[in-house]
Every structure is written in structure tokens, then in C-alpha cells.
C-alpha positions in Angstrom: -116.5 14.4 -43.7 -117.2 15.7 -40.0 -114.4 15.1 -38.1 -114.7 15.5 -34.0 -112.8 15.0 -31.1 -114.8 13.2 -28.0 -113.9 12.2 -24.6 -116.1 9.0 -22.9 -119.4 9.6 -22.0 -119.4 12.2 -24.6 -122.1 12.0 -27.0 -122.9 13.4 -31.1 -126.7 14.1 -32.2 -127.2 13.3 -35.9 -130.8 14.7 -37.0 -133.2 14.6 -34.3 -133.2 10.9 -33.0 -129.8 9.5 -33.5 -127.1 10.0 -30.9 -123.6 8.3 -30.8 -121.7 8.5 -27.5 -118.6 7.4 -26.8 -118.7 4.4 -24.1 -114.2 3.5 -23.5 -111.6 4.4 -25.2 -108.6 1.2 -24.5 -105.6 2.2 -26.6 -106.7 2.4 -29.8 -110.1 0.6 -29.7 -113.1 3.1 -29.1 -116.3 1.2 -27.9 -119.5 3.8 -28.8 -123.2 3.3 -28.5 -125.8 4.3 -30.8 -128.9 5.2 -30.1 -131.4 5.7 -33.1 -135.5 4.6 -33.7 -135.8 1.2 -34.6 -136.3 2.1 -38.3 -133.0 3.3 -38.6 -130.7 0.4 -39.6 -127.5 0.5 -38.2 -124.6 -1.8 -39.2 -121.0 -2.6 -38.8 -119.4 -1.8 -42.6 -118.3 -5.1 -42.7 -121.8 -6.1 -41.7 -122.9 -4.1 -44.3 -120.6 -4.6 -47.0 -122.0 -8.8 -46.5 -125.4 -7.4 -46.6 -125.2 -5.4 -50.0 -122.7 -8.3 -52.0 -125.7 -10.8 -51.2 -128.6 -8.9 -51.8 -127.0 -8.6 -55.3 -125.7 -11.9 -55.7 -129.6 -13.2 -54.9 -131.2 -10.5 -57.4 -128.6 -11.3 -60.4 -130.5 -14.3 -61.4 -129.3 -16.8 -63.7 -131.1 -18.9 -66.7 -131.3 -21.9 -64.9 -132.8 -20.6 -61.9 -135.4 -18.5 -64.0 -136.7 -21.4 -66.0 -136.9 -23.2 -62.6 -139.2 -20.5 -61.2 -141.2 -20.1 -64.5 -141.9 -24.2 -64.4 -143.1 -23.4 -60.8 -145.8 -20.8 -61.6 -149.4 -21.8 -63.1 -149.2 -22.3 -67.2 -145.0 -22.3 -66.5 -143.3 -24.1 -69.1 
């Protein structure tokens, strides 16, 4: 891990397109802004964290809910 020391108003470039800058420091809350191309997701971790335990909680798929899709299709049973 990188580990840097900024002051407000100072910024970091990751890659080519993504700069972080650091926007206020109050006590020990640090407010930053991140500017990056809109294909380049950018989350809170917690945000995140949400995002991933659903995604997998949709894609683990249980019997009931597979036989339910398979009587939707054409020829389901």
C-alpha cells in the first residue's frame, strides 16, 4: 500500500484519468473528490461491500426458484 501525506487542494493521479484531491480536512474527517471517466466505478467500501454480498446472494439460486424459471420458459416443466 501507497501511503501519502496531502494538504487540501492537494491532488493524487492514479493512471492517466483518475485524480483524487483532497477537498477539507475537519478533525479527523477528510472530505476528497475523485475525478475518474465515467467507466470507472467508484464506490464507498461499504457501498461496495452491499453491492458484492447481493450480487452473490441473487446469483446463488435455490431449487425452488430454478424450477420456477424452468416452468416459465417454452417446453418448461
Amino acid at each position: 500500500m501507497l501511503v501519502l501525506s496531502r494538504r487540501a487542494g492537494e491532488s493524487v493521479i492514479i493512471g492517466d484519468d483518475i485524480v483524487v484531491t483532497v477537498l477539507e480536512l475537519r478533525g479527523d474527517i477528510v472530505r476528497v473528490g475523485i475525478a475518474a471517466p465515467r467507466s470507472v466505478p467508484v464506490h464507498r467500501e461499504e457501498v461496495f461491500r452491499q453491492v458484492q454480498a447481493a450480487n452473490r446472494a441473487a446469483a446463488t439460486a435455490d431449487d425452488e426458484t430454478v424450477q420456477a424459471l424452468r416452468r416459465l420458459l417454452p417446453g418448461g416443466a
